[in-house]
N, CA and C atoms of all chains as a GROMACS GRO file, in nm:
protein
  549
    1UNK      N    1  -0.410  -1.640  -1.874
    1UNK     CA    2  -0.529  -1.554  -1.880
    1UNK      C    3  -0.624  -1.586  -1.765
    2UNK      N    4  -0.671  -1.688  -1.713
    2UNK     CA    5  -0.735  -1.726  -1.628
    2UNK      C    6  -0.647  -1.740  -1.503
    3UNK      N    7  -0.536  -1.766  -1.504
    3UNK     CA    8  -0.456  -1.714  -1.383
    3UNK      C    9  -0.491  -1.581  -1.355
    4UNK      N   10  -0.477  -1.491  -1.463
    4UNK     CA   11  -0.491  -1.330  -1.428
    4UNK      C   12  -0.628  -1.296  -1.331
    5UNK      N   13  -0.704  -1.363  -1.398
    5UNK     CA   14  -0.838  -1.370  -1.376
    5UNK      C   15  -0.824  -1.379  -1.215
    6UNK      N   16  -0.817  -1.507  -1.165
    6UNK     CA   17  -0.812  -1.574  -1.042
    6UNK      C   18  -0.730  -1.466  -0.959
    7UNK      N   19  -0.584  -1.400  -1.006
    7UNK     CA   20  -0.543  -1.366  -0.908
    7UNK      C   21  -0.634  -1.221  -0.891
    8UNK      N   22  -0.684  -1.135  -1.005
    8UNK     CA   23  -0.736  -1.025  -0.930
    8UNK      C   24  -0.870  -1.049  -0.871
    9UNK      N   25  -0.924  -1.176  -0.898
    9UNK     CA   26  -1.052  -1.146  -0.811
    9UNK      C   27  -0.986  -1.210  -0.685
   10UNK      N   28  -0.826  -1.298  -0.633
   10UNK     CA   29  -0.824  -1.285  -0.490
   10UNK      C   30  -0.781  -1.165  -0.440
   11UNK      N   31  -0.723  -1.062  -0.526
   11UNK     CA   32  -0.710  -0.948  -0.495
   11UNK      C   33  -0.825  -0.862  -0.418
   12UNK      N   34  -0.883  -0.862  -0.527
   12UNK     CA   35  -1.048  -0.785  -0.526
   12UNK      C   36  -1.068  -0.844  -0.373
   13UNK      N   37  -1.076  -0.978  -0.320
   13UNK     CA   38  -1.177  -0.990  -0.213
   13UNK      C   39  -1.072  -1.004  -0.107
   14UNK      N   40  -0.934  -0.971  -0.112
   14UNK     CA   41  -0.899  -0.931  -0.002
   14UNK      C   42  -0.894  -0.793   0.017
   15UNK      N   43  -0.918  -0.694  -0.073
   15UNK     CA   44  -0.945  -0.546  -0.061
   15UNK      C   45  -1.075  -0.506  -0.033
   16UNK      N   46  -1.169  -0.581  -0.044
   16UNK     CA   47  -1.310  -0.586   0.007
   16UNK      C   48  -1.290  -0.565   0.162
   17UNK      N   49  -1.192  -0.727   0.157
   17UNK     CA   50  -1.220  -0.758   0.337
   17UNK      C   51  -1.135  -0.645   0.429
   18UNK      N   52  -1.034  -0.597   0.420
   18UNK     CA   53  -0.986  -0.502   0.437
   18UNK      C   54  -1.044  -0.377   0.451
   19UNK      N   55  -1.092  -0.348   0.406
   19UNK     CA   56  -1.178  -0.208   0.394
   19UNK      C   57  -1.295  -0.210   0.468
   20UNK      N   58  -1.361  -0.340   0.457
   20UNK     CA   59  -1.472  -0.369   0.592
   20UNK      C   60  -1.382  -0.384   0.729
   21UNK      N   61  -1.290  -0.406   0.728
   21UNK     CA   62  -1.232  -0.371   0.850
   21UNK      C   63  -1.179  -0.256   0.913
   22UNK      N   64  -1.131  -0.182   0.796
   22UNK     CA   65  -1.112  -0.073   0.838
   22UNK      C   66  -1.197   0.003   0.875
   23UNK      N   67  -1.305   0.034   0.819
   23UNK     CA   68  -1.454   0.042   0.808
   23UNK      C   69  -1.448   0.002   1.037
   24UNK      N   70  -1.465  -0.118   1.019
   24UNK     CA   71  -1.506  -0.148   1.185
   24UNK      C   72  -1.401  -0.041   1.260
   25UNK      N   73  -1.294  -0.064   1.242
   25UNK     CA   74  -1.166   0.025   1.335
   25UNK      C   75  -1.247   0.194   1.353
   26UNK      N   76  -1.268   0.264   1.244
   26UNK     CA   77  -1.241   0.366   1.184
   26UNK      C   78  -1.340   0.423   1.177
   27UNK      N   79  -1.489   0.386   1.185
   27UNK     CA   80  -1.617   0.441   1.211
   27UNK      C   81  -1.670   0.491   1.335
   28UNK      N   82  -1.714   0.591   1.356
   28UNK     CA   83  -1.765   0.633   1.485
   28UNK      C   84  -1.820   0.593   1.583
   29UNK      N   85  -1.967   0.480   1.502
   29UNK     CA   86  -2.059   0.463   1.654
   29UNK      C   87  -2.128   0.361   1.618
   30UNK      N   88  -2.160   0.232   1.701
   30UNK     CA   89  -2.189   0.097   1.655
   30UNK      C   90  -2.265   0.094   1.525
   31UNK      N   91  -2.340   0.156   1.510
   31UNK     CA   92  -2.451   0.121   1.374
   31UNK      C   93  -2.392   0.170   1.250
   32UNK      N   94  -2.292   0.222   1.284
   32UNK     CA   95  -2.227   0.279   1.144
   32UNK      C   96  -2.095   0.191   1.122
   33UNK      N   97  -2.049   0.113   1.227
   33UNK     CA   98  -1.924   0.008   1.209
   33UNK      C   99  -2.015  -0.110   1.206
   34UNK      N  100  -2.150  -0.122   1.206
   34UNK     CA  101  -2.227  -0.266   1.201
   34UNK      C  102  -2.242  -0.216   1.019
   35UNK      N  103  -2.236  -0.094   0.971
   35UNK     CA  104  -2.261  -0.097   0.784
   35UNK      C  105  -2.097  -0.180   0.712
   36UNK      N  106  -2.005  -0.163   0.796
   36UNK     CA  107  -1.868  -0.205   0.691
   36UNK      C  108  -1.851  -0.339   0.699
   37UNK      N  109  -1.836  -0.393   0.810
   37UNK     CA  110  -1.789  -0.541   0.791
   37UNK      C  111  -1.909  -0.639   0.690
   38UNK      N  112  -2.035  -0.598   0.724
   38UNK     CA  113  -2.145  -0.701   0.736
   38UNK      C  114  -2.132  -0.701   0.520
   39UNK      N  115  -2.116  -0.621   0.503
   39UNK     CA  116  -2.181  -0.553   0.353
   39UNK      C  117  -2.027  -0.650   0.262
   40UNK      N  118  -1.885  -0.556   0.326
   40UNK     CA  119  -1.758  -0.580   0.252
   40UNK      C  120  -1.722  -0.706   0.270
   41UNK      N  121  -1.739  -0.784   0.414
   41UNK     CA  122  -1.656  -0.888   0.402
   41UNK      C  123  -1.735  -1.021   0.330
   42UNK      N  124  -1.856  -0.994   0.329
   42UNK     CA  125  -1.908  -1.116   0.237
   42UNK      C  126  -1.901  -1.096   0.095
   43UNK      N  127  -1.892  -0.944   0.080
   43UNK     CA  128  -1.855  -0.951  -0.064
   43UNK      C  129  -1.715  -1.028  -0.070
   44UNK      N  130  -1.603  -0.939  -0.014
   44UNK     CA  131  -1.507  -1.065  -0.070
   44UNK      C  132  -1.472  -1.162  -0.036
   45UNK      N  133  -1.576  -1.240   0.066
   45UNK     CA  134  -1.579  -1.407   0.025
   45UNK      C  135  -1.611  -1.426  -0.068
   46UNK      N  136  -1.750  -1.365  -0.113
   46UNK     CA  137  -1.758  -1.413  -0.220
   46UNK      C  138  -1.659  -1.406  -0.340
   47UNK      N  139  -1.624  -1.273  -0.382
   47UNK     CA  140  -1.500  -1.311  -0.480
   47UNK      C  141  -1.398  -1.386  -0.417
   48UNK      N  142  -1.358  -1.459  -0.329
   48UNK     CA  143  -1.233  -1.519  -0.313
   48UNK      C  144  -1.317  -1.708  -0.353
   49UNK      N  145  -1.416  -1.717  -0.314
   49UNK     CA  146  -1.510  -1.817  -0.368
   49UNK      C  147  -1.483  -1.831  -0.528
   50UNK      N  148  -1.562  -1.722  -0.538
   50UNK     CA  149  -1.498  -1.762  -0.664
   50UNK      C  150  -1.407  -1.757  -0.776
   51UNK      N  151  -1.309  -1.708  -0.733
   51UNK     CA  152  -1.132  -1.735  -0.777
   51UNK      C  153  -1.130  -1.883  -0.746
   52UNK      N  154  -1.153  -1.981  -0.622
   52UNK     CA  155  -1.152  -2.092  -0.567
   52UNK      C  156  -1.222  -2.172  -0.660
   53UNK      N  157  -1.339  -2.161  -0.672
   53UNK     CA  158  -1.393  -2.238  -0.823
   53UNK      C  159  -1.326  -2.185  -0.941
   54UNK      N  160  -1.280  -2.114  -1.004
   54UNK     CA  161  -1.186  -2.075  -1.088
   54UNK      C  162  -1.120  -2.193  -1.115
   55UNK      N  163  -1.047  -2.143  -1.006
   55UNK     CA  164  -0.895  -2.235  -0.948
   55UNK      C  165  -0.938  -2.366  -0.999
   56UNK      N  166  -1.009  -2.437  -0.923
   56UNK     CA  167  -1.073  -2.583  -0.955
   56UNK      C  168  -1.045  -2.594  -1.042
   57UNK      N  169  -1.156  -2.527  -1.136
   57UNK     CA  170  -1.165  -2.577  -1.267
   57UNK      C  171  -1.072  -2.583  -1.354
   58UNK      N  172  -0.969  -2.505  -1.324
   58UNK     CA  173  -0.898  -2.460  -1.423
   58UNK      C  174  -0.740  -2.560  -1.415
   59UNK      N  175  -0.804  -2.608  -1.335
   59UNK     CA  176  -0.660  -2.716  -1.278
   59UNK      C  177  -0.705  -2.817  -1.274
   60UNK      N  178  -0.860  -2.889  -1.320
   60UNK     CA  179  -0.897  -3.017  -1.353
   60UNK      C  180  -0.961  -3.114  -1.240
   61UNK      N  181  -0.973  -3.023  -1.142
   61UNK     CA  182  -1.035  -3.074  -0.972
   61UNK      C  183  -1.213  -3.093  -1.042
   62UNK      N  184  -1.255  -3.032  -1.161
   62UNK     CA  185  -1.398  -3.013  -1.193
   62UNK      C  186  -1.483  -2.920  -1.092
   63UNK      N  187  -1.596  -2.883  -1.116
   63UNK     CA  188  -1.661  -2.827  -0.988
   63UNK      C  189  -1.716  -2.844  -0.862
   64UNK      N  190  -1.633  -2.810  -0.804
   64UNK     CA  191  -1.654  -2.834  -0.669
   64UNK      C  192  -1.803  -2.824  -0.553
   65UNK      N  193  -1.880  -2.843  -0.504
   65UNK     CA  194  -2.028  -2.754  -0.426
   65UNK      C  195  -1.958  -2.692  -0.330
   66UNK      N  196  -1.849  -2.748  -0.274
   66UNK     CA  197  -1.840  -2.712  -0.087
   66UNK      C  198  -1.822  -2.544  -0.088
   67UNK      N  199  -1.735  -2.493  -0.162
   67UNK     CA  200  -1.750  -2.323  -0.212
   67UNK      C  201  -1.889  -2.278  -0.214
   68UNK      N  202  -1.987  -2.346  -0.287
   68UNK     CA  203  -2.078  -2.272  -0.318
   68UNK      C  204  -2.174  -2.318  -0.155
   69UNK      N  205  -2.142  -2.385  -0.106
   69UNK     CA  206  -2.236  -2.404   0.023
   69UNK      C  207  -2.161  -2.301   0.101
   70UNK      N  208  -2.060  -2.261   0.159
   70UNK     CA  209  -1.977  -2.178   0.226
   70UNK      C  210  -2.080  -2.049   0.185
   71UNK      N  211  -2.114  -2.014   0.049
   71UNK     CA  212  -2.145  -1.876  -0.026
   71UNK      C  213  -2.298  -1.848   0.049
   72UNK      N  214  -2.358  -1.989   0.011
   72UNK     CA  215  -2.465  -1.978   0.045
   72UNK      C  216  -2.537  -1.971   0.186
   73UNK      N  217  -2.442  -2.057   0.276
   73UNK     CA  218  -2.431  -2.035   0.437
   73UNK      C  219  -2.404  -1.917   0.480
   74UNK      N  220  -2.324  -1.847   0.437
   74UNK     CA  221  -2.293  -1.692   0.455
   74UNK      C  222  -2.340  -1.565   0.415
   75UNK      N  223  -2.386  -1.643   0.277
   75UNK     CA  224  -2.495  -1.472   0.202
   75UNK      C  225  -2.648  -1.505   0.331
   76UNK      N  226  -2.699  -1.580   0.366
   76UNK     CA  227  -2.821  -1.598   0.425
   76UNK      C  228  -2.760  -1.583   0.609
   77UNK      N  229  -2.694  -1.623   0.653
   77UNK     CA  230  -2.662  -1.604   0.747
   77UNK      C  231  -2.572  -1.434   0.807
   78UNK      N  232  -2.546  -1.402   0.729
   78UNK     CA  233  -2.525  -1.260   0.734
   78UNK      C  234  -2.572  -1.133   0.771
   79UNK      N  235  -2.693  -1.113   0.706
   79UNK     CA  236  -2.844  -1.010   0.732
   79UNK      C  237  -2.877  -1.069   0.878
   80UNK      N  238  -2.919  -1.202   0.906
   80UNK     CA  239  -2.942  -1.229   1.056
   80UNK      C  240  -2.835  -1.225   1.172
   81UNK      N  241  -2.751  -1.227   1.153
   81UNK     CA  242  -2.668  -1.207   1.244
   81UNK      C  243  -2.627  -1.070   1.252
   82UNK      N  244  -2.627  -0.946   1.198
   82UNK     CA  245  -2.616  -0.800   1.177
   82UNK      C  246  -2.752  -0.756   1.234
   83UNK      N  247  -2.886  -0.826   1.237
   83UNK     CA  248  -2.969  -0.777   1.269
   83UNK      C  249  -3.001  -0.786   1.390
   84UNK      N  250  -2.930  -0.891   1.442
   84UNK     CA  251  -2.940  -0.968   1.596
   84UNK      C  252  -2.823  -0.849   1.697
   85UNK      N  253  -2.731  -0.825   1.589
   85UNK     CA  254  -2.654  -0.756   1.657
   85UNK      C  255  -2.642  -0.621   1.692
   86UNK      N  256  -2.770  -0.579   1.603
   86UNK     CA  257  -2.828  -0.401   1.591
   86UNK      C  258  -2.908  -0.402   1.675
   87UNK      N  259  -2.971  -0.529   1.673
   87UNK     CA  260  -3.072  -0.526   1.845
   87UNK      C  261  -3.024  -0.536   1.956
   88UNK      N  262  -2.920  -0.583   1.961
   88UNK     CA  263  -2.868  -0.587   2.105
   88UNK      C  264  -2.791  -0.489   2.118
   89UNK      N  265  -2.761  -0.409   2.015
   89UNK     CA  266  -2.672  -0.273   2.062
   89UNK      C  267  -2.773  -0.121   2.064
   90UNK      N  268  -2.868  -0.166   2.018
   90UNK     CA  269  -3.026  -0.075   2.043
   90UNK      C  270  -3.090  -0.094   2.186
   91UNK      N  271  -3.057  -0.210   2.202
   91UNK     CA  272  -3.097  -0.247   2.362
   91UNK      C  273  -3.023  -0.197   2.461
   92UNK      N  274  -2.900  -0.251   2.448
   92UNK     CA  275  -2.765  -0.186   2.530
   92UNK      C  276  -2.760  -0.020   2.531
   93UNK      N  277  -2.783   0.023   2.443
   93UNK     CA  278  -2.794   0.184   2.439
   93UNK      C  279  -2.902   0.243   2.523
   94UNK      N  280  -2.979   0.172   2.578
   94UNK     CA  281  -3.096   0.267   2.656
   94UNK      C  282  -3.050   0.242   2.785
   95UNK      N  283   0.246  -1.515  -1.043
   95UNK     CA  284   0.192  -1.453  -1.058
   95UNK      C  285   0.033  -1.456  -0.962
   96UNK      N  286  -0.025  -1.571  -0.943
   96UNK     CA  287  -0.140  -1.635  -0.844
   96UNK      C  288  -0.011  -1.649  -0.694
   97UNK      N  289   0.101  -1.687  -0.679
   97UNK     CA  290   0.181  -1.721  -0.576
   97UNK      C  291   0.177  -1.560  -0.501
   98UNK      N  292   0.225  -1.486  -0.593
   98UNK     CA  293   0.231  -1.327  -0.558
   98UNK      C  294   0.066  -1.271  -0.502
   99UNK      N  295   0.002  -1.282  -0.611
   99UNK     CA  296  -0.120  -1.252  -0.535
   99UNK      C  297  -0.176  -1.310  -0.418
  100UNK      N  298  -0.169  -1.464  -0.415
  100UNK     CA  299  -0.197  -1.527  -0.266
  100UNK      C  300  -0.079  -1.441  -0.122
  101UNK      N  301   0.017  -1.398  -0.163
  101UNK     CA  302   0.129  -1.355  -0.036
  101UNK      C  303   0.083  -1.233  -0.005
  102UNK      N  304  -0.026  -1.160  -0.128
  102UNK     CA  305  -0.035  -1.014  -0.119
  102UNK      C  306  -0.169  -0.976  -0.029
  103UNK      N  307  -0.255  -1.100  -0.027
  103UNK     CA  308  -0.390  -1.093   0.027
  103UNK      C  309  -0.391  -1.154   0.139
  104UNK      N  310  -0.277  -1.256   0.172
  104UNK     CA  311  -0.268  -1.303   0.315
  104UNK      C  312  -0.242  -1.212   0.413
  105UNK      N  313  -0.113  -1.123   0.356
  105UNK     CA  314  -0.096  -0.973   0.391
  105UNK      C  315  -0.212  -0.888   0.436
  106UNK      N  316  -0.269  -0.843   0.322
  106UNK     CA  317  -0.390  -0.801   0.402
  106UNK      C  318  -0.499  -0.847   0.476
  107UNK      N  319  -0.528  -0.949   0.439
  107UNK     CA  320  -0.646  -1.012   0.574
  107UNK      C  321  -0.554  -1.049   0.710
  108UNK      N  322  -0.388  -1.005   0.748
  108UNK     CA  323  -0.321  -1.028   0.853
  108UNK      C  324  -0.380  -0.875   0.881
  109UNK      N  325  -0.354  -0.769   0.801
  109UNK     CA  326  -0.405  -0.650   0.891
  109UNK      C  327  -0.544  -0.636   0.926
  110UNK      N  328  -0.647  -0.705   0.832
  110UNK     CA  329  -0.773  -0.717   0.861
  110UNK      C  330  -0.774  -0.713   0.972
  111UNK      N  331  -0.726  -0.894   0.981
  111UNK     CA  332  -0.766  -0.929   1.127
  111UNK      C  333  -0.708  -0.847   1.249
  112UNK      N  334  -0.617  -0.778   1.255
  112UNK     CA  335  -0.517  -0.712   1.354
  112UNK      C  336  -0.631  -0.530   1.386
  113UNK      N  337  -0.660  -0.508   1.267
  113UNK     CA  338  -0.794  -0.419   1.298
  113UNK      C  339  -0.916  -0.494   1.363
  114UNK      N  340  -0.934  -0.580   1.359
  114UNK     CA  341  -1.060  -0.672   1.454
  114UNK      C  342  -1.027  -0.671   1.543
  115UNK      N  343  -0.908  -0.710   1.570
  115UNK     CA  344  -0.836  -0.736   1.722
  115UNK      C  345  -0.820  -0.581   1.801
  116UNK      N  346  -0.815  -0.515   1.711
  116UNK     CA  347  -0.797  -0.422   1.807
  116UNK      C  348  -0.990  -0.294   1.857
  117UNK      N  349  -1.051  -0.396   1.744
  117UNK     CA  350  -1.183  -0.310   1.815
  117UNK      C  351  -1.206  -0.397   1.868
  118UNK      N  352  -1.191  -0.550   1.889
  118UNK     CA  353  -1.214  -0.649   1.961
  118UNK      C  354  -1.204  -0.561   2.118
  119UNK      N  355  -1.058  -0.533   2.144
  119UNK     CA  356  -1.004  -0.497   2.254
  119UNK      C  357  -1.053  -0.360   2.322
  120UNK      N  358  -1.092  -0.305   2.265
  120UNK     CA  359  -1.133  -0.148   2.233
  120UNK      C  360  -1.250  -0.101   2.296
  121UNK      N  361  -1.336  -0.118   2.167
  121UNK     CA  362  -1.488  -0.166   2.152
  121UNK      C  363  -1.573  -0.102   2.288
  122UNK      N  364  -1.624   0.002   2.268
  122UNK     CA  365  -1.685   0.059   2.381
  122UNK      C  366  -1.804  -0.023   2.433
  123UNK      N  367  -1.887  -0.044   2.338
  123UNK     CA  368  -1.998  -0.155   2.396
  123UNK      C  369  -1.975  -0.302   2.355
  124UNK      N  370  -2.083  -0.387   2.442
  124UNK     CA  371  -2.049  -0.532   2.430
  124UNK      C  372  -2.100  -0.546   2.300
  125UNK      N  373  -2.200  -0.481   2.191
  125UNK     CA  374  -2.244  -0.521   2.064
  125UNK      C  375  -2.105  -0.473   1.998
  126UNK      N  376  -2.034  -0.418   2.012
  126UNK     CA  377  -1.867  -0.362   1.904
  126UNK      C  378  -1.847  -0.488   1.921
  127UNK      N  379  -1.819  -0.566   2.070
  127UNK     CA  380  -1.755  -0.676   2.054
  127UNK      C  381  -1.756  -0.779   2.003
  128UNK      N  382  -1.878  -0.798   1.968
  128UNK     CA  383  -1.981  -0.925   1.927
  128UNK      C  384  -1.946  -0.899   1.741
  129UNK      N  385  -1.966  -0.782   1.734
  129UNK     CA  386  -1.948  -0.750   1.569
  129UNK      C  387  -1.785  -0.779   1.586
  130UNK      N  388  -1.648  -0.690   1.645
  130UNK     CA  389  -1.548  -0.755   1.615
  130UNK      C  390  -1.509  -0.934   1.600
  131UNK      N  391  -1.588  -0.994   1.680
  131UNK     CA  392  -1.579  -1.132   1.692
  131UNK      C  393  -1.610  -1.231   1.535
  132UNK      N  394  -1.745  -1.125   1.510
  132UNK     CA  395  -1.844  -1.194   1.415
  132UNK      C  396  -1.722  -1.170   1.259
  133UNK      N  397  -1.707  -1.041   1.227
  133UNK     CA  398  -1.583  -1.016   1.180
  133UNK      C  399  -1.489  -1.076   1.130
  134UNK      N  400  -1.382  -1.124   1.294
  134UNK     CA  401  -1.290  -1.196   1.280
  134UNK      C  402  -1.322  -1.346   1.260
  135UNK      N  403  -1.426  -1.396   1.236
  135UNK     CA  404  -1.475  -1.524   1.184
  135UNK      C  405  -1.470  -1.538   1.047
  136UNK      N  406  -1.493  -1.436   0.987
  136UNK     CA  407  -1.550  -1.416   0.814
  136UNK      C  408  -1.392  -1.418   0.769
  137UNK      N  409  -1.334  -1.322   0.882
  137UNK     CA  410  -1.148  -1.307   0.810
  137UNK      C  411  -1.115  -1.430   0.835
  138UNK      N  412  -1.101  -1.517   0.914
  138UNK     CA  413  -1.026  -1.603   0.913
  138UNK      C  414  -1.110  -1.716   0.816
  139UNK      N  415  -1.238  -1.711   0.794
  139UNK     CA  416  -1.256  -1.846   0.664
  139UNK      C  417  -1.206  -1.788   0.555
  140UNK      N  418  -1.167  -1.701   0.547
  140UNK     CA  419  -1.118  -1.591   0.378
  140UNK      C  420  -0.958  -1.693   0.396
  141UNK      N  421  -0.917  -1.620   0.508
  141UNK     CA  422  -0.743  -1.670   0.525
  141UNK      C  423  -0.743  -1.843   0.491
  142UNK      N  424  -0.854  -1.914   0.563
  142UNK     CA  425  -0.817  -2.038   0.577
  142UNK      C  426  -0.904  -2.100   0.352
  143UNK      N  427  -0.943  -2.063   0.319
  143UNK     CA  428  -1.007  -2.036   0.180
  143UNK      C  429  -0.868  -2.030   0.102
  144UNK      N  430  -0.805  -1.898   0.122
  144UNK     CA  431  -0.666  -1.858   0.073
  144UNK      C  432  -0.582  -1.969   0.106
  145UNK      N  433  -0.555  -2.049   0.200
  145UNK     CA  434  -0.462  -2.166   0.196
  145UNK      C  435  -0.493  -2.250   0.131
  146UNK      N  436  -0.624  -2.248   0.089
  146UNK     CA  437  -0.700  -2.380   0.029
  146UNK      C  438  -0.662  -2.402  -0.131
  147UNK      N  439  -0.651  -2.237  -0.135
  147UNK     CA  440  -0.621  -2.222  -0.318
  147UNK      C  441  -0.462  -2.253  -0.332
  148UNK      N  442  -0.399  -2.200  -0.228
  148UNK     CA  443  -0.257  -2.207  -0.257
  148UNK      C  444  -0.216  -2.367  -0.266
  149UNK      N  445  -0.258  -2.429  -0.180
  149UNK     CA  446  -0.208  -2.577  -0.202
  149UNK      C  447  -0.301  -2.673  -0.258
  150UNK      N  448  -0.402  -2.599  -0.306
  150UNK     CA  449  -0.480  -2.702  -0.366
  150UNK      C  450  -0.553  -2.825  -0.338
  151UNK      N  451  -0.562  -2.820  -0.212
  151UNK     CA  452  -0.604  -2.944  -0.109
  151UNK      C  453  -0.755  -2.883  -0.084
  152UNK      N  454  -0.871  -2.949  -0.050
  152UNK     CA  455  -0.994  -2.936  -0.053
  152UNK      C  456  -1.039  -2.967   0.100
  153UNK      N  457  -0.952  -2.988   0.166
  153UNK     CA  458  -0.956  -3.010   0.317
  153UNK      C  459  -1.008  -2.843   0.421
  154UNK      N  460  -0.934  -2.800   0.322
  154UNK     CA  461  -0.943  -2.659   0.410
  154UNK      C  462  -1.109  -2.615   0.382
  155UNK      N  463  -1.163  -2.639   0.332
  155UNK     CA  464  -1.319  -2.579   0.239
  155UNK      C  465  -1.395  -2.585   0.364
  156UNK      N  466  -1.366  -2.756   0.399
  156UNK     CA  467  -1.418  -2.811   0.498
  156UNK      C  468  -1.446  -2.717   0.622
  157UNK      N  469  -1.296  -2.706   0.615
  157UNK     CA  470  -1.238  -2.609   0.811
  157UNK      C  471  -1.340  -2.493   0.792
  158UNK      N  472  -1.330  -2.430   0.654
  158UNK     CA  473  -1.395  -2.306   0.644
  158UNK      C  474  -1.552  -2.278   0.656
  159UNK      N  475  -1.617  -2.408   0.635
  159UNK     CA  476  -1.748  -2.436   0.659
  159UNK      C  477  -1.776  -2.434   0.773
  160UNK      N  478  -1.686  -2.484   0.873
  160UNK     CA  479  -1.743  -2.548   1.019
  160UNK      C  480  -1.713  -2.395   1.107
  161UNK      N  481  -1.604  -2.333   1.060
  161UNK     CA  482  -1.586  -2.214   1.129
  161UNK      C  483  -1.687  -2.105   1.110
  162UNK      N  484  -1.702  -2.118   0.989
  162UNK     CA  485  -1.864  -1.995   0.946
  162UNK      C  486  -1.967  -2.061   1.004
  163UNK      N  487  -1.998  -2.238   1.027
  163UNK     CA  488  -2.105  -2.196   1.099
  163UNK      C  489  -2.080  -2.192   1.273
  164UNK      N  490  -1.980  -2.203   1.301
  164UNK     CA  491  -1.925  -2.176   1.432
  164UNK      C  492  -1.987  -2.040   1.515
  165UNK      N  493  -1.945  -1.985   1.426
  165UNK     CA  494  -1.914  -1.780   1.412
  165UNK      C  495  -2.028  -1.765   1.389
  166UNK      N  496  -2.155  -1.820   1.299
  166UNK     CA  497  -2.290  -1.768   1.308
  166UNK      C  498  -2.361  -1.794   1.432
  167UNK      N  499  -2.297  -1.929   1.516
  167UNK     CA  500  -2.374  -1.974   1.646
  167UNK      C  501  -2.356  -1.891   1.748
  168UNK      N  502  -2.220  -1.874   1.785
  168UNK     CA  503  -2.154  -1.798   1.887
  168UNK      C  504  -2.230  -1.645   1.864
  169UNK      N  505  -2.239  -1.616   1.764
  169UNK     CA  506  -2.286  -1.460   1.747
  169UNK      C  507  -2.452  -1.421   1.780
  170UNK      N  508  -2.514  -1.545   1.731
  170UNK     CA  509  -2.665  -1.551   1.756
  170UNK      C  510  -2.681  -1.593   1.918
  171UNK      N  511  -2.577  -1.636   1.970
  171UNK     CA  512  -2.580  -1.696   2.132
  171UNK      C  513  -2.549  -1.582   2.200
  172UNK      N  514  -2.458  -1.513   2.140
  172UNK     CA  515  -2.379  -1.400   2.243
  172UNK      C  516  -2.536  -1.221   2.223
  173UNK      N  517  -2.590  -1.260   2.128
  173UNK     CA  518  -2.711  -1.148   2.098
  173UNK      C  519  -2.796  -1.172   2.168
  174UNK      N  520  -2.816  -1.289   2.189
  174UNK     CA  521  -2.923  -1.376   2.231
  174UNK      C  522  -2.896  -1.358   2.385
  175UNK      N  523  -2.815  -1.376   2.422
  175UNK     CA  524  -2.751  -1.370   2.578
  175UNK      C  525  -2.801  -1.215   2.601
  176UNK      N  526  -2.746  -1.072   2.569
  176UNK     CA  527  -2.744  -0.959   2.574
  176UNK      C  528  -2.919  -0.960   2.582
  177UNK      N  529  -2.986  -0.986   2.469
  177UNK     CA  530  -3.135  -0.940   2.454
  177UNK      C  531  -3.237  -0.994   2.548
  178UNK      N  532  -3.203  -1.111   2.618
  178UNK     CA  533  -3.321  -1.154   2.714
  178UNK      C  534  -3.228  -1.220   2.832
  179UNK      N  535  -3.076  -1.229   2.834
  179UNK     CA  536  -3.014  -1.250   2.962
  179UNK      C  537  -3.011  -1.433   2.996
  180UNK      N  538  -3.056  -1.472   2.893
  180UNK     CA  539  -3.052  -1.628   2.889
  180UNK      C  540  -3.053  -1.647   2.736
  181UNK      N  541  -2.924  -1.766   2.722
  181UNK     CA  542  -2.905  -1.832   2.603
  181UNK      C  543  -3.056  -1.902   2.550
  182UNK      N  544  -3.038  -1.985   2.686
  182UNK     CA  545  -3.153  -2.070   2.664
  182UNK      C  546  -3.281  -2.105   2.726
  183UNK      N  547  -3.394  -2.016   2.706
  183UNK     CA  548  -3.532  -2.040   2.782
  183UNK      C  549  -3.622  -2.129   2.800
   0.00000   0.00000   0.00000
């Protein structure tokens, strides 16, 4: 049951990440391929995070932080680096 | 049943990344590039995450930490470069 669990949320967040990529390939014009990756692929870190604590636990490793620092380095670092990168392609455009 | 699902998602974050690579290559302006780059950073701590579960070793968490904050530096350096033409003032 918790196997099930684990494997569809690594499912889930490799179909996230996927789709934010396709998303980059497949979108027209920088600010609209800066909406797919930034949004999808941290979502499914995050679910692959946490399938990974899942996992842990469920195999007796107990809970782990280093997952949840990865989550937290990345949900906060995310918005700034998308925003840094809308400015310089707002800049580049004139 | 977790073995199957880990082979099925490595799978796809291989095409992920192979769509990065190719707006990497593409990429009409230097901000596409910077986003393909930034991108292919997030895919590969997912991939290197996904090895972590499969063998159960806690080593990889590590790799995956140092590469996300790798990929946040390089990306804030390479914006940073574009917006005022010096990394460092």
């Amino acid at each position: 049951m918790v196997e099930f669990g684990i494997s569809l949320l690594v499912l889930l967040g490799a179909a996230f990440a996927l789709l934010g990529s396709v998303g980059l390939a497949r979108l027209p014009d920088i600010f609209t391929r800066l909406h797919g990756p930034t949004k999808a692929t941290t979502l499914g870190v995050g679910a692959l995070v946490t399938a990974s604590m899942l996992h842990s636990l469920s195999s007796g490793g107990g809970l782990s932080l280093r997952e949840l620092g990865i989550t937290l380095f990345l949900f906060i670092t995310a918005p700034v680096s998308a925003h840094m990168i809308a400015k310089a392609a707002a800049k580049s455009d004139k | 049943m977790l073995s199957f699902a880990i082979a099925a998602a490595t799978v796809m974050f291989g095409i992920a990344i192979a769509l990065n690579l190719y707006r990497l290559a593409r990429g009409p302006s230097r901000a596409d590039r910077i986003l393909a780059l930034d991108t292919l950073a997030i895919n590969s701590i997912a991939l290197v995450m996904l090895r972590g579960i499969a063998t159960e070793s806690a080593v990889y968490f590590d790799a995956a930490l140092v590469i996300a904050m790798m990929g946040f530096v390089g990306t804030a350096a390479l914006c940073k470069f574009i917006l005022s033409g010096d990394v460092i003032e």
